[in-house]
C-alpha positions as CSV (number, residue, x, y, z in Angstrom):
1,X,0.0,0.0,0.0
2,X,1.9,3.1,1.4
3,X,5.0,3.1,3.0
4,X,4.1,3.4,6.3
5,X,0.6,3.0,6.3
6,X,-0.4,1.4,2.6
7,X,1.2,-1.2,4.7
8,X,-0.9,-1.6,7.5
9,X,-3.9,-2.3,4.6
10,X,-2.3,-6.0,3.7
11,X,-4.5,-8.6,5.9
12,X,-3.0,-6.4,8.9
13,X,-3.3,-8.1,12.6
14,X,-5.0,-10.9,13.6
15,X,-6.6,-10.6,17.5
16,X,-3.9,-11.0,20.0
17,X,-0.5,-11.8,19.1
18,X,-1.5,-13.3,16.1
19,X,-3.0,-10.1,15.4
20,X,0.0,-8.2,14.6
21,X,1.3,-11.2,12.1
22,X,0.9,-8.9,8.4
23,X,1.6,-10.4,5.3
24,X,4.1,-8.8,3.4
25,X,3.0,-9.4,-0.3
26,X,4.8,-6.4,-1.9
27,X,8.7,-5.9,-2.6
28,X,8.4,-2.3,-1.8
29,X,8.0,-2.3,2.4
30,X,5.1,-0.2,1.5
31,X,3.2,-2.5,3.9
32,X,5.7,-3.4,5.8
33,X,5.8,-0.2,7.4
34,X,2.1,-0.5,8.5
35,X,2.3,-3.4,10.3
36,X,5.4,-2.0,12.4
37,X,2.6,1.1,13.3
38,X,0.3,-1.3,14.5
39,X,2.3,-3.5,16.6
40,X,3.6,0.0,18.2
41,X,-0.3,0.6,18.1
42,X,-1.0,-2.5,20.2
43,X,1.4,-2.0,22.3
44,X,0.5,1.7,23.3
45,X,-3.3,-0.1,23.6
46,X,-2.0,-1.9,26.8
47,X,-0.2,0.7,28.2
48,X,-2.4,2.3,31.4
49,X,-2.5,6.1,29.6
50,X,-3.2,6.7,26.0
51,X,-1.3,9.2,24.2
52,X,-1.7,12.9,23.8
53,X,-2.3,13.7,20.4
54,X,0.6,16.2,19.4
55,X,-0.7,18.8,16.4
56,X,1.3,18.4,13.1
57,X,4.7,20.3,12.8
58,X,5.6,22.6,9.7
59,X,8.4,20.7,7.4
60,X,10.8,22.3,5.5
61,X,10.0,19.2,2.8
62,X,6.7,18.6,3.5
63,X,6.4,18.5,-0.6
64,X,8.2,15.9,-0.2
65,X,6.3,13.8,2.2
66,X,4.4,10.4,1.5
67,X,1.2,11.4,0.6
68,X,-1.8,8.4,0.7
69,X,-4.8,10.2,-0.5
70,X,-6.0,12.9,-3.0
71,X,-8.8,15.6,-3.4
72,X,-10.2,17.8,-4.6
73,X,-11.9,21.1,-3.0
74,X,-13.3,22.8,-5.6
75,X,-10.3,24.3,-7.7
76,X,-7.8,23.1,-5.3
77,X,-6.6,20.1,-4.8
78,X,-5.8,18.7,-1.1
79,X,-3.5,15.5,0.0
80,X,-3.2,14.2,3.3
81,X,-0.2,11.9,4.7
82,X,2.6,11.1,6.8
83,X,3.0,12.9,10.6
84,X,-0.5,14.6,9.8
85,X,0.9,16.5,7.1
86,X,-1.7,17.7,4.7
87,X,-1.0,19.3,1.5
88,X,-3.1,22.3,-0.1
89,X,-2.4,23.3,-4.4
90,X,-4.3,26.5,-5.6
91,X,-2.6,26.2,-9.2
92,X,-3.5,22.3,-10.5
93,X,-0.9,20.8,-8.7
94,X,2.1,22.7,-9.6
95,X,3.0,23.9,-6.3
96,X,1.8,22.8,-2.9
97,X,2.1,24.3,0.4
98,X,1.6,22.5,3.8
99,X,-1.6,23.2,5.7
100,X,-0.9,26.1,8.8
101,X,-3.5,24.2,11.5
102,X,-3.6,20.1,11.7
103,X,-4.6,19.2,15.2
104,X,-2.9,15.6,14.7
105,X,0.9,14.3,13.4
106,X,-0.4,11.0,13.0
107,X,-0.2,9.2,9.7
108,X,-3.7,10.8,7.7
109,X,-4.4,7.9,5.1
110,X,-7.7,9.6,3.0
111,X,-9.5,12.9,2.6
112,X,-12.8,13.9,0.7
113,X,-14.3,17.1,-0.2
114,X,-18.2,17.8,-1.3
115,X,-17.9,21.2,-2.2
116,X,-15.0,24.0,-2.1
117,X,-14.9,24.6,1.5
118,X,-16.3,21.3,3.4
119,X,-14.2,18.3,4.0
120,X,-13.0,15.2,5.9
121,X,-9.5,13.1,6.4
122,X,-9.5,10.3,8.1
123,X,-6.4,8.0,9.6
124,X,-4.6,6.9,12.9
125,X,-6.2,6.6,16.1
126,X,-9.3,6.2,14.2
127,X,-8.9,9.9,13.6
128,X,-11.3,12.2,12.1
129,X,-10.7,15.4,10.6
130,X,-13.1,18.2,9.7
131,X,-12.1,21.5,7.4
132,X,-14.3,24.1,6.4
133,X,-11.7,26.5,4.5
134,X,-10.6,24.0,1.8
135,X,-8.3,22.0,3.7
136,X,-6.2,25.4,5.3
137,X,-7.0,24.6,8.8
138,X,-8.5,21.7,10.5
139,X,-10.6,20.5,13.6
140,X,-10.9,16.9,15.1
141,X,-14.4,15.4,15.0
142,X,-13.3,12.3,16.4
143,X,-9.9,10.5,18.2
144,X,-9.4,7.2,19.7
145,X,-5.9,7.1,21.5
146,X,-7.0,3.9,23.5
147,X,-6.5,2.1,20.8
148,X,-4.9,2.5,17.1
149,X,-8.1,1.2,15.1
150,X,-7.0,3.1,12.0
151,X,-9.6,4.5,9.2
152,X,-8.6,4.0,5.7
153,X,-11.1,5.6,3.3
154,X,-13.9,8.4,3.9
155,X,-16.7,9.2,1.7
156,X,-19.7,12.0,2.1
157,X,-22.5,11.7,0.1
158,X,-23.5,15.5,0.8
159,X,-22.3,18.1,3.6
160,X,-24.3,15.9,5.9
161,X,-24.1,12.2,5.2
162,X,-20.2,10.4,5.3
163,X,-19.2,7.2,6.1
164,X,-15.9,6.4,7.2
165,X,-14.0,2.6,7.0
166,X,-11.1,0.9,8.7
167,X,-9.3,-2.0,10.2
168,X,-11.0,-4.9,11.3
169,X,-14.3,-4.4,9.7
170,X,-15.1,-0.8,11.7
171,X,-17.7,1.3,9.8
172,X,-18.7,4.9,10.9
173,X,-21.8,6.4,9.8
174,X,-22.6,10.0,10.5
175,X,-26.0,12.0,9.2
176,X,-25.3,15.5,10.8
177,X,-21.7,16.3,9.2
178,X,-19.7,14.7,11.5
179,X,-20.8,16.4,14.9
180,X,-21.8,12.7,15.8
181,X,-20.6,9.0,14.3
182,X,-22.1,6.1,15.0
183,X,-20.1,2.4,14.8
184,X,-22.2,0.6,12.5
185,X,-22.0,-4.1,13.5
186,X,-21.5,-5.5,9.7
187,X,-22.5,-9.1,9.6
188,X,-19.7,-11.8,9.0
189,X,-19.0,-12.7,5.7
190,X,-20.5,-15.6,4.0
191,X,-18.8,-18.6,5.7
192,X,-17.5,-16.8,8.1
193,X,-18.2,-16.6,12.4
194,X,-17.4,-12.9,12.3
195,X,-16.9,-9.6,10.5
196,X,-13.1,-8.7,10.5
197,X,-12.7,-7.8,6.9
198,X,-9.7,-4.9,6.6
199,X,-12.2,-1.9,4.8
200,X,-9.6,-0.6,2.8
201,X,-11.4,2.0,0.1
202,X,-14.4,3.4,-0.4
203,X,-16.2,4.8,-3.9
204,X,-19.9,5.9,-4.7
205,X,-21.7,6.0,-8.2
206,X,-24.0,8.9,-9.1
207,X,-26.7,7.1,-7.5
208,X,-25.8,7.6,-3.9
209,X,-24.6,3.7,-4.0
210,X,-21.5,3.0,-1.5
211,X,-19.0,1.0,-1.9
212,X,-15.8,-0.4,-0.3
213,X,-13.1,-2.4,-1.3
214,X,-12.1,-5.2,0.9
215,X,-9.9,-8.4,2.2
216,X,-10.3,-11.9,0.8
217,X,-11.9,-10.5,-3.1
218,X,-15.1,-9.0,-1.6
219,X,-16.4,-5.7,-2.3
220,X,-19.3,-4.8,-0.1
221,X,-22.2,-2.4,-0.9
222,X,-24.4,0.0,0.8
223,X,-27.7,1.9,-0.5
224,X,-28.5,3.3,2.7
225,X,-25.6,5.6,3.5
226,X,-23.8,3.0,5.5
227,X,-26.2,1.7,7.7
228,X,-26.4,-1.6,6.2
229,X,-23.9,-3.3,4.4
230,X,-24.2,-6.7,1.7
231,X,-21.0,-8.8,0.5
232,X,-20.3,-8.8,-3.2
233,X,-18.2,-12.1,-4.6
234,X,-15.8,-11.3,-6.6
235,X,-14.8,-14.4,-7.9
236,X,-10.9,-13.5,-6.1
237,X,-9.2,-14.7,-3.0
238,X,-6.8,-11.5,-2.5
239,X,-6.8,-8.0,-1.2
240,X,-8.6,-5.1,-3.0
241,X,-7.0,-2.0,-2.1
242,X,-9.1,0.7,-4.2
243,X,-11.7,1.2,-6.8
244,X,-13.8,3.7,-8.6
245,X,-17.7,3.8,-10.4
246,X,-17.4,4.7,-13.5
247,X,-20.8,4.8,-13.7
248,X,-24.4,2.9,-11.8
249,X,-23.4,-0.2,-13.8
250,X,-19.5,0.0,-14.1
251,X,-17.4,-1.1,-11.4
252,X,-13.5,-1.2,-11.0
253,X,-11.6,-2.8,-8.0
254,X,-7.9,-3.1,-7.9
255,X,-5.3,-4.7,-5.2
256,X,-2.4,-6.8,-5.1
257,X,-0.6,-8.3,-7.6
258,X,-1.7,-6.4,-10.1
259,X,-5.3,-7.3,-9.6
260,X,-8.1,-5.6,-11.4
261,X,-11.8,-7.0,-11.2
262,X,-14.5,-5.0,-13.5
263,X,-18.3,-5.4,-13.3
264,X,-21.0,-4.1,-15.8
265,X,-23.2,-4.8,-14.0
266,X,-23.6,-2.7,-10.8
267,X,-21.4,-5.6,-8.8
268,X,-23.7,-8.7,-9.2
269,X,-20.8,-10.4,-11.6
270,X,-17.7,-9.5,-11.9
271,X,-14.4,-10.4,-14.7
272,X,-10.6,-9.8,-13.9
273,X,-9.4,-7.3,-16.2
274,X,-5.5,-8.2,-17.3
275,X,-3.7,-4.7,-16.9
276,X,-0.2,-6.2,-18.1
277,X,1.6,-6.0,-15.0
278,X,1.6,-7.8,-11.6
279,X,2.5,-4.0,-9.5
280,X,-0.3,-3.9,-6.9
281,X,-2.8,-1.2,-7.6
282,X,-3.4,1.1,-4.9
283,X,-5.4,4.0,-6.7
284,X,-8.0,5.2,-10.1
285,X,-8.5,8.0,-11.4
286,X,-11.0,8.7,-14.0
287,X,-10.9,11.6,-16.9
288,X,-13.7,11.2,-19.4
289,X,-13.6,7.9,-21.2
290,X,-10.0,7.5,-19.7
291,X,-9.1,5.7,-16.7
292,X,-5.9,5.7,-14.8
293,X,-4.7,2.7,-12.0
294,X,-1.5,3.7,-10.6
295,X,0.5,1.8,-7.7
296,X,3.3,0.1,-6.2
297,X,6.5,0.0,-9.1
298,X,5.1,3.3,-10.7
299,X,2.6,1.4,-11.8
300,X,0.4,4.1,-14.0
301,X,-1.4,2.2,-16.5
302,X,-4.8,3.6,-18.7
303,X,-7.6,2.2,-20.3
304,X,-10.0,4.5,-22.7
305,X,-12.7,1.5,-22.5
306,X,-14.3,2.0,-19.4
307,X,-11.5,-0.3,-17.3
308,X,-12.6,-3.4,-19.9
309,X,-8.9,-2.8,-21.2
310,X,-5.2,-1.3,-19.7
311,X,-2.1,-0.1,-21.3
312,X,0.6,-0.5,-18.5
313,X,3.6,1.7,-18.0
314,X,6.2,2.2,-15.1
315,X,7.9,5.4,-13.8
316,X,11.7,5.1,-14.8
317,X,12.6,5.7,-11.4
318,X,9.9,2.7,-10.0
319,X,8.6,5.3,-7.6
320,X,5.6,3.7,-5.5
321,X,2.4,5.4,-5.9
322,X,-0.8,6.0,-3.7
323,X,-3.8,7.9,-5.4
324,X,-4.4,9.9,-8.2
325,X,-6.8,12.6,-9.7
326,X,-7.2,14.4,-13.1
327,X,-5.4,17.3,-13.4
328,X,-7.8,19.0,-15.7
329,X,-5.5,20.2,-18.1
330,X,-4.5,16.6,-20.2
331,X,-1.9,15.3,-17.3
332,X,-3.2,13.7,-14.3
333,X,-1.7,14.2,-10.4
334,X,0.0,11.6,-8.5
335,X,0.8,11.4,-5.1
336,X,3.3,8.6,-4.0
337,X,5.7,8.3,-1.1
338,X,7.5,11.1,-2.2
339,X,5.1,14.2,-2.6
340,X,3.0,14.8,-5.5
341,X,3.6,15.3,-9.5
342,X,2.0,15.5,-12.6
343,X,2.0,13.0,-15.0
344,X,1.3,13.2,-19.0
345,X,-2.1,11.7,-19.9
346,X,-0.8,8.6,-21.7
């Protein structure tokens, strides 16, 4: 996934000391690194006093940071990362400067906007974090430093409806913009004696329909803002670690090994999709007919059939990436484990 935390999205711990055995499926310690945070995580859990959370310093390099998610606030476009460092662009990307006011320097692993002011990043210590000035300054909604249950994607439907997914199967619903969450029970999987699925992305289609990409080839759905949640077979055994609606009938989920699963039929069948390379993908983008899956390697490779076909290319310098957005302007934006670019629309 992401070098520190992309890492903690593999089939992470397992309860007790089993728990904090992660399997390391990557060749880039992208993962690697996550599972080291949650053993510390578990660790800190036992200990009799939690931590304080410390607000995010200003970096010299913080352009430089790993950055794990990607969005946009109106014109602007916002990415959130390592040590609580969230990034702010007012000119497409081809500058960033560091936000003044993050109340957290934990690792931020996702961040959503619905309009130009209101947004949402979610990450460590099942931290929640709430902007209204584009990203510039921040606020926390909600913090668990009695135990590291990270939060991996975040998705509002509107300013008031969100949704917010992490380790072990944990699902937080709010209807009033975050002012309250409520920890929604999923049911086990089929087969299964409980729910403790890694929720590791999340992706609506212009229907209102939620959905989030998950351990062991399942994608689950939800047409009720979260509430309730159903298990959709994919046909794969594996981890999906993103995904994107191209539309109410057009699905793509991506994860390890270069793994990409495509439905045309709003998730009720599903065909793996041979992208020519075996990078894991950790990210899509979408820009008209085009779609870009970037990842691990410098994996970028684009389809212009709806996701039913991919072109695969690699950065020269193998450079692992984490999300990605369309730039707008024919190049798309990146953000990897070292800061953000722009790439030529292939």
């Amino acid at each position: 996934m992401r070098t520190r935390a992309l890492r903690m999205r593999t089939r992470g711990a397992q309860r007790g000391a089993a728990r904090v055995a992660v399997r390391v499926t990557v060749r880039v310690a992208v993962r690697m690194a996550m599972a080291c945070l949650l053993l510390g995580s578990l660790v800190h859990a036992a200990e009799p006093s939690a931590p304080v959370p410390v607000a995010a310093a200003a970096a010299v390099n913080a352009d430089k940071a790993m950055i794990l998610g990607l969005a946009r606030a109106g014109k602007a476009i916002v990415g959130v990362g390592d040590h609580g460092i969230v990034l702010r662009s007012e000119d497409d990307g081809a500058s960033f400067r560091q936000a003044g006011s993050v109340p957290v320097s934990s690792l931020l692993t996702a961040v959503g906007f619905v309009d130009d002011r209101h947004g949402w990043a979610v990450g460590h210590w099942g931290a929640i974090l709430a902007t209204e000035d584009g990203g510039k300054s921040w606020r926390v909604q909600r913090l668990d430093t009695a135990e590291d249950r990270p939060l991996f994607a975040v998705h509002f439907l509107d300013a008031q409806r969100g949704v917010a997914v992490g380790l072990w199967s944990l699902v937080l619903t709010t209807a009033d913009g975050g002012k309250s969450w409520q920890q929604r029970e999923l049911a086990p999987p089929p087969g299964a004696k409980r729910a403790d699925l890694n929720l590791q992305a999340l992706f609506a289609d212009d229907k209102g329909t939620l959905y989030a990409a998950a351990e062991r080839g399942y994608v689950l759905r939800s047409e009720d803002a979260g509430a309730s949640w159903s298990y959709l077979a994919t046909g794969y055994n594996g981890s999906f670690w993103s995904g994107i609606a191209l539309s109410p009938e057009v699905l793509l989920v991506g994860g390890q090994r270069g793994n990409v699963y495509r439905s045309s039929d709003g998730g009720q069948s599903w065909k793996r999709v041979d992208i020519g390379s075996q990078s894991s993908v950790t990210g899509f983008a979408r820009k008209g007919q085009a779609v870009l899956a970037v990842g691990l390697d410098g994996l970028q490779a684009v389809s212009h059939d709806g996701g039913a076909s991919f072109t695969p290319a690699l950065r020269t310098d193998r450079l692992s990436l984490t999300a990605a957005l369309d730039a707008g302007d024919g190049t798309w934006i990146t953000a990897s484990r070292a800061g953000v670019f722009r790439e030529p629309l292939k």
